[in-house]
C-alpha positions as CSV (number, residue, x, y, z in Angstrom):
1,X,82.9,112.0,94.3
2,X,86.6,111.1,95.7
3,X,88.3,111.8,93.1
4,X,87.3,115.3,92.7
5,X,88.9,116.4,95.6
6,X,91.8,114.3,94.7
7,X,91.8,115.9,91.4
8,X,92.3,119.7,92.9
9,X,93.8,118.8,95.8
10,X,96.0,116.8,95.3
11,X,97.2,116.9,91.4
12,X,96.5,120.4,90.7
13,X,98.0,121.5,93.8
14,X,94.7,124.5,93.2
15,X,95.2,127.4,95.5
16,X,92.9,130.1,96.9
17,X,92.4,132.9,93.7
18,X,93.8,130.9,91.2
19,X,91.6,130.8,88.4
20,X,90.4,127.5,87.4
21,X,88.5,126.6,84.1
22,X,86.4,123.2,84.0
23,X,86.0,122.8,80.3
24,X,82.9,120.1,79.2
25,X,80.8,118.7,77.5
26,X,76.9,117.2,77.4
27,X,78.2,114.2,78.7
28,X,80.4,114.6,81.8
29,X,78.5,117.3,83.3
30,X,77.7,115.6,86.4
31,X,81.4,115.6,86.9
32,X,81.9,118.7,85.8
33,X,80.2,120.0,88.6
34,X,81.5,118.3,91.7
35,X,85.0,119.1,90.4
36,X,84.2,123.0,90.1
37,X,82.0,122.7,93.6
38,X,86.1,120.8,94.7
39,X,87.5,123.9,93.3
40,X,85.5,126.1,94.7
41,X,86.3,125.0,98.1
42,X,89.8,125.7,97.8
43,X,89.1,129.3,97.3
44,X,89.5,129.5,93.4
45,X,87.6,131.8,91.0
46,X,86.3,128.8,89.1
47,X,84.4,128.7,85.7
48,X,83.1,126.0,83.7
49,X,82.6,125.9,80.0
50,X,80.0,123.3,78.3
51,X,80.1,122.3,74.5
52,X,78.9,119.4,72.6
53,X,80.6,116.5,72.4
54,X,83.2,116.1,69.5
55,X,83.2,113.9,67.4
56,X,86.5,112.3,68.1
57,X,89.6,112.3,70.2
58,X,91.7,115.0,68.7
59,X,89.5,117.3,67.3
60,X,90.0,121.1,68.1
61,X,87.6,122.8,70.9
62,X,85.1,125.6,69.4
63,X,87.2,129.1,69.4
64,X,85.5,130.6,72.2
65,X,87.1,127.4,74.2
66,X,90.3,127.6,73.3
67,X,90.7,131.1,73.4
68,X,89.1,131.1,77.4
69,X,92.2,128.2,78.0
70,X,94.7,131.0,77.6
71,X,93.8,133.3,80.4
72,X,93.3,130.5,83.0
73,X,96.0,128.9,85.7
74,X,94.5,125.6,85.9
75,X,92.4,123.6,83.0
76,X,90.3,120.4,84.0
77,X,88.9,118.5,80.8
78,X,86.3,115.9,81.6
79,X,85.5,115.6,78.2
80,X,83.7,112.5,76.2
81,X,86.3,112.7,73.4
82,X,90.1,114.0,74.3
83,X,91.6,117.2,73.7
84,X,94.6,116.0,74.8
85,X,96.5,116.3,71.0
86,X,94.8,119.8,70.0
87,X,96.7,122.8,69.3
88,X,94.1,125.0,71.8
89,X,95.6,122.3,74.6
90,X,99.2,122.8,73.2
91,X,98.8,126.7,73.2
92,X,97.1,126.7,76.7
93,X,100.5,124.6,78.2
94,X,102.5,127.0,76.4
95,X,100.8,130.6,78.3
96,X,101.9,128.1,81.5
97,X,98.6,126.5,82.3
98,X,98.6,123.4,84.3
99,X,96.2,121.4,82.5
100,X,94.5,117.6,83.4
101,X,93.0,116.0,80.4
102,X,89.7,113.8,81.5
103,X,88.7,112.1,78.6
104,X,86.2,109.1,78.7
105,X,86.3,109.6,82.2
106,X,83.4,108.0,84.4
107,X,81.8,108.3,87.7
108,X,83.0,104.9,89.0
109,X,86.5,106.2,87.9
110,X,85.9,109.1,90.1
111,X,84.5,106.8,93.0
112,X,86.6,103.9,93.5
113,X,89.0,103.4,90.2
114,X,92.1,105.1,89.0
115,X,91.5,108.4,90.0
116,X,91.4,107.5,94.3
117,X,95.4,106.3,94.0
118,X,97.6,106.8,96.2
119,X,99.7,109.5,93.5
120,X,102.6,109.8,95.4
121,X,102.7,106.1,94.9
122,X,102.0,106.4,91.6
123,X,104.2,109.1,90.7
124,X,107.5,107.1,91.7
125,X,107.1,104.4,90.1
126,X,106.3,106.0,86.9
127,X,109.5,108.2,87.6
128,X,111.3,104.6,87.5
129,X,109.9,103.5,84.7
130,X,110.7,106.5,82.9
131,X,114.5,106.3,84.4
132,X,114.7,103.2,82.3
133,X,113.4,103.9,79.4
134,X,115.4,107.5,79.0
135,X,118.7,106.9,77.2
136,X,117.9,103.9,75.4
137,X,118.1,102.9,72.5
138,X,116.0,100.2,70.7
139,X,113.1,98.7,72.3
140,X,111.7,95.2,71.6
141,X,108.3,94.5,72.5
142,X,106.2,91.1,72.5
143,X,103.2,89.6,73.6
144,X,101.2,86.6,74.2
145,X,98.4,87.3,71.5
146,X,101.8,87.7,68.8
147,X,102.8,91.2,69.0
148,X,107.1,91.5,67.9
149,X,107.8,94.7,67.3
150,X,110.9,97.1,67.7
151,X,111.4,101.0,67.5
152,X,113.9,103.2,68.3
153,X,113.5,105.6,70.8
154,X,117.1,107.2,70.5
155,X,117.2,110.5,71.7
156,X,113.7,110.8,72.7
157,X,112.3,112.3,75.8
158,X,110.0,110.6,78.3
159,X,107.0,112.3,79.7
160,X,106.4,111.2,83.1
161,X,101.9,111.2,83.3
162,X,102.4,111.2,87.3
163,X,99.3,113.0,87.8
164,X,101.5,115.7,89.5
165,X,100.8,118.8,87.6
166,X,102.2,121.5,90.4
167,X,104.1,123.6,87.8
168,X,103.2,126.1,84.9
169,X,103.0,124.0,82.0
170,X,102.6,121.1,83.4
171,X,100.0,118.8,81.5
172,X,98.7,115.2,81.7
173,X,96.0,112.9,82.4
174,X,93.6,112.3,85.2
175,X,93.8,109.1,86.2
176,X,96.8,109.2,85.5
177,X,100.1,107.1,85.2
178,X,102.2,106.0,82.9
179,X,105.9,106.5,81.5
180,X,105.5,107.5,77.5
181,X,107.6,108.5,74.5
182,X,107.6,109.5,70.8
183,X,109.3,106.7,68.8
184,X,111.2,108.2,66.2
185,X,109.5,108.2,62.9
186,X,109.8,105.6,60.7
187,X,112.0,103.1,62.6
188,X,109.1,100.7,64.1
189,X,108.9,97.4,62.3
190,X,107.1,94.2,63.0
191,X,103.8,93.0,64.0
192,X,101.3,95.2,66.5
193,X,98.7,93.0,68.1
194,X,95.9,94.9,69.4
195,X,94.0,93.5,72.5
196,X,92.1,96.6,73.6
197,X,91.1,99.4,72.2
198,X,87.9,101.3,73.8
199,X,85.1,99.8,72.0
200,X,86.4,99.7,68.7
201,X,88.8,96.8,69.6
202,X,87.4,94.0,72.1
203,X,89.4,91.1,70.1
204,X,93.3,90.8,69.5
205,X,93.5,92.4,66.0
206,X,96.6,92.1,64.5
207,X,98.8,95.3,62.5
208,X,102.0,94.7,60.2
209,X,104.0,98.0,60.7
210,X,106.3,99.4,58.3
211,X,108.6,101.9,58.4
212,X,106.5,103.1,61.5
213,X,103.3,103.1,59.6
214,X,100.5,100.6,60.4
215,X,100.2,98.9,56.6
216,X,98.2,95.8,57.2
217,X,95.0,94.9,59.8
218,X,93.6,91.3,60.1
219,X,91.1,90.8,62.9
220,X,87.2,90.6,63.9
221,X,87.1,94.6,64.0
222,X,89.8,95.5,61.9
223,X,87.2,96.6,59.6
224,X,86.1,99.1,61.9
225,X,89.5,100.6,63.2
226,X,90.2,101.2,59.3
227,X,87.6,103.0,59.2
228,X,88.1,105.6,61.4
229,X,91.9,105.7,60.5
230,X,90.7,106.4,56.8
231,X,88.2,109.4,58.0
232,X,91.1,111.3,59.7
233,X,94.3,111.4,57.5
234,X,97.0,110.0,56.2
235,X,99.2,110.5,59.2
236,X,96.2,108.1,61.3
237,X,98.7,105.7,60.5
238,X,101.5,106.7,62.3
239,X,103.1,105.1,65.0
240,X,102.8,108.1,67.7
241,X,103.7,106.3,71.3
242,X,105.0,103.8,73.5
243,X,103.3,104.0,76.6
244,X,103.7,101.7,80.1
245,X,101.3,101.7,83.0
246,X,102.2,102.6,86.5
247,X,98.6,103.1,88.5
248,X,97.7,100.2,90.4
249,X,94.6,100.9,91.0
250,X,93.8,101.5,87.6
251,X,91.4,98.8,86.0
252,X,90.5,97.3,82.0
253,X,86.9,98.7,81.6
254,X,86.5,99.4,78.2
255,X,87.5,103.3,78.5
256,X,91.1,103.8,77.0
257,X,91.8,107.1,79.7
258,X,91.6,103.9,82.6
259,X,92.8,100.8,80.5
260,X,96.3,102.4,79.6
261,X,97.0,103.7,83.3
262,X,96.5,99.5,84.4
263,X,99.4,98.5,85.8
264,X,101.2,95.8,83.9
265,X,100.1,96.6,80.7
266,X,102.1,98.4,77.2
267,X,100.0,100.8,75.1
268,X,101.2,101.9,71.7
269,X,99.3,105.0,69.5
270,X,98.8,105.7,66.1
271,X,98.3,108.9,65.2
272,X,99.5,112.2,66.3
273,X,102.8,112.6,68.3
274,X,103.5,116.0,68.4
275,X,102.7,116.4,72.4
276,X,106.0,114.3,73.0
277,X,109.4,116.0,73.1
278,X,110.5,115.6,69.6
279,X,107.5,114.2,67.9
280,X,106.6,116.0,64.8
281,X,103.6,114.2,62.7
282,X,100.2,115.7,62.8
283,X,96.9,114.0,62.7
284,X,93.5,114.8,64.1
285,X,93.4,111.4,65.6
286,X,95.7,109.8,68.9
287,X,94.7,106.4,69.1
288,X,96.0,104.0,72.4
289,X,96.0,100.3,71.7
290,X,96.3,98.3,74.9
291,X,98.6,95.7,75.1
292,X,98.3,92.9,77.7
293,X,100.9,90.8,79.6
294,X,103.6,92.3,77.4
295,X,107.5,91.2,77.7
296,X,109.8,94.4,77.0
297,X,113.5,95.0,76.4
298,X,115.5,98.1,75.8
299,X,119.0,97.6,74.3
300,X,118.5,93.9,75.2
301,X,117.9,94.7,79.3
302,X,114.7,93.5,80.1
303,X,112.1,95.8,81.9
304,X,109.0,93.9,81.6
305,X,108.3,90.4,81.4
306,X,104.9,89.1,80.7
307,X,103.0,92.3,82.3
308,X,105.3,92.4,85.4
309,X,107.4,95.2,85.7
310,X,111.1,94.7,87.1
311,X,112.4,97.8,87.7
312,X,112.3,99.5,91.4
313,X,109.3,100.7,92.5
314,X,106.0,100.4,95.0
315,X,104.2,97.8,93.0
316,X,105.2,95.8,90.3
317,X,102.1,94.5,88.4
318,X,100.3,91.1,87.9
């Protein structure tokens, strides 16, 4: 697979004797494997863990797994569900790991989708992005399908997902790009409209927000995202993150770890947030809803308008 050797190479920067931990599970083995075998050819003292599947995004590794993330340099996670939002991730970044989180991800990803970017590409125009969300303010945030909804993002970091993880500590996604933040609690009001999420969203499904709490759902599946929002906690309902594409090769398939990198589009969690500088509410559950052809302003200045980005960069979107 391309993307392996992209995936070592390239965004893990993986060099001879470093020790490299491929952590799995049942259903990404195949993956798994050519990305150790990438590894390997580097030079690295490479290992690979295999567990069962969790049974969501968010849930914590088994012990043994999270305790084997502490002693390695580099951490590859083609996982079914993410670990992303787990304290054994958090801890791992924190003993200076560089870490990729792979969940969801696929063989035609590997192949010919997100993960064969150009990342240098990639990883400027995310760095734009992030330049003008960073100081701001208030954003305001609309769609076609009727989403209006503004936050405030004072004083809040953003992570730059470049797919660039060269440094201890450094930690994102593979594919990756996108610009993303930790609204502050409590300030997003207005009207979420859903128009992707994995499979449990396939229809625009529309959210009143509150006080940045998701309150109301109206929609063919809102029954279903209710549902899995009610078997995690309370704090399901926060809203986590405000999230904006930058890979251009990135494509909508159905898998959230490829629809938020698409270019053009606005993804905003509920759930946890404590990954992002600041955030504070825990949850065992990071949900990204997928946002298409969305318009957004911060403090008034427009930076996207009907998916198309207009701020400097290689590529600009639909």
């Amino acid at each position: 697979m391309r993307g392996a050797r992209i995936a070592v190479e390239t965004c893990m920067a993986v060099g001879p004797d470093e020790e490299v931990l491929i952590v799995t599970d049942t259903g990404k083995i195949r993956i798994a494997e050519a990305l150790a075998y990438a590894a390997r050819s580097l030079g690295a003292e490479t290992s690979m863990i295999v567990m069962l599947p969790r049974a969501r995004s968010g849930v914590e590794p088994p012990r043994a797994v999270a305790e084997a993330m502490l002693g390695a340099d580099v951490i590859l996670m083609p996982t079914t569900h993410s670990l992303s939002h787990t304290e054994a991730r958090r801890k791992a970044s924190e003993a200076g790991a560089r870490i990729a989180s792979m969940p969801g991800i696929t063989e035609d990803m590997m192949s010919t989708g997100a993960m064969t970017a150009d990342y240098e590409q990639v990883a400027a125009l995310t760095e734009a992005v992030a330049g003008a969300l960073e100081g701001g303010r208030e954003v305001h945030l609309t769609t076609p399908s009727g989403t209006d909804l503004r936050m405030s993002i004072e004083g809040r970091k953003v992570l730059r997902d470049t797919g660039l993880y060269h440094k201890p500590g450094d930690f994102g996604n593979l594919p990756a790009g996108e610009a993303c933040l930790a609204p502050v609690e409590g300030t997003a009001e207005g009207i979420l409209v859903i128009d992707r999420l994995g499979d449990i969203v396939t229809r625009p499904l529309r959210v009143r927000v509150e006080a940045g709490r998701a309150v109301e759902f109206e929609g063919p599946d809102a029954d279903r995202l209710v549902e899995l929002l009610r078997s995690a906690d309370e704090n399901a309902y926060n809203i986590a993150e405000l999230g904006i594409g930058t890979n251009p090769k990135a494509r909508l398939r159905g898998v959230v770890l490829e629809d938020e990198k698409v270019l053009g589009t606005v993804h905003v969690a509920l759930g946890d947030n404590r990954s992002f500088p600041g955030g504070r509410v825990a949850s065992s559950i990071h949900l990204d809803c997928i946002l298409l052809r969305p318009t957004l302003t911060v403090d008034g200045r427009l930076i996207m308008k009907n998916g198309r980005l207009l701020v400097s960069g290689q590529a600009s979107g639909p």
